[in-house]
N, C-alpha and C positions, 0 to 999 in steps of 0.2 A: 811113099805117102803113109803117114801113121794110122792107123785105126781109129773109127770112130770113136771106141773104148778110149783108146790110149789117149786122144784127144780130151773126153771129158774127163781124165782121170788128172792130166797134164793142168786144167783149168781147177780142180780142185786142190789139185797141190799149191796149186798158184793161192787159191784164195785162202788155206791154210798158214802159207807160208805169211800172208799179208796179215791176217788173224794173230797170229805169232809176234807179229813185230809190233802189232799194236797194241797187244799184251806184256812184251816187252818193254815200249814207251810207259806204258802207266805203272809197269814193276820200278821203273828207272827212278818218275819223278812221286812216287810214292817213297820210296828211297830214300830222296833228295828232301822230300818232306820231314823227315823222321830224323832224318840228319840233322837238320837247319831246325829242329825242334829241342834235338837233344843241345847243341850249341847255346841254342839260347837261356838253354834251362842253367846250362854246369856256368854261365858265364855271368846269369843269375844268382845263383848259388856265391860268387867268387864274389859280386858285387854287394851282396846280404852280408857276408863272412869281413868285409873292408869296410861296411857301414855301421858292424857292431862292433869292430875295432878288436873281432878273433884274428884280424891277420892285417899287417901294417900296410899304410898305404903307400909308405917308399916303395916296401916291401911289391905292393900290388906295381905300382909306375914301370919300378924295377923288370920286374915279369913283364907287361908290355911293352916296354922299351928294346928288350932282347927278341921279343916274339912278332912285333907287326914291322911291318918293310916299307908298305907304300904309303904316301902322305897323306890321300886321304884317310886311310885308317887310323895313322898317327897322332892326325890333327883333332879325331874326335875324344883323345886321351889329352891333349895340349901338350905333346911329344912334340920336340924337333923334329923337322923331315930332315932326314940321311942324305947323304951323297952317295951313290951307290958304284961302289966298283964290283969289277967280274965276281971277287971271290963273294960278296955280301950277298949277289943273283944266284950262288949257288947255294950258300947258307941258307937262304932263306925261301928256299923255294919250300912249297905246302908239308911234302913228304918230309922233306927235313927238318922244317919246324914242330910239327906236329910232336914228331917221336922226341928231337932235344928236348922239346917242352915239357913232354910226360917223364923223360929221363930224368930232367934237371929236378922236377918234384918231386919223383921216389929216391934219389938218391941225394936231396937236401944239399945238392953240391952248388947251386948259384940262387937258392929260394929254400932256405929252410924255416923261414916261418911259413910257408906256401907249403909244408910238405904233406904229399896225400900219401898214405900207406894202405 
């Protein structure tokens, strides 16, 4: 049988440990906040830059055409929805888009009027 010590010591771990996670959740969607701030700002930014006509809007369709996958996202650019086979599920998954996207814009290879240096 543990020690009375070791018993209140066990229940403080405990409520540290629970402390921790709940510090954890709000590191997470503070996070998630700051994320889905900056997104909306750079996509802000893309839409200012297509409206002053510093960067074309084939050019802009062009870039989302290559970069959104599902139909609802598609449909709020008036993109065609895709038919999706296995290989376009792996192209297009978050990670892989992300970086092509920033790839394909510093290195001007499928969006050179998009190009960020």
């Amino acid at each position: 049988m543990p020690s009375p010590q070791r018993e209140r010591l066990e229940k403080q771990a405990l409520r540290v440990k629970e402390r921790i996670k709940r510090c954890e959740a709000r590191e997470g969607k503070q996070n998630k906040k700051i994320d889905t701030r900056r997104k909306v700002l750079a996509g802000a930014a893309i839409l200012a830059k297509v409206e002053r006509g510093d960067w074309s809007e084939e050019g802009f369709r062009k870039m989302m055409d290559d970069f959104l996958s599902r139909p609802s996202e598609r449909s709020l650019f008036g993109l065609p929805i895709l038919e999706e086979t296995s290989e376009q599920s792996e192209e297009s998954s978050p990670e892989n888009s992300d970086n092509d996207l920033i790839d394909d814009l510093q290195t001007n290879e499928d969006h050179p009027e998009l190009s960020v240096t």
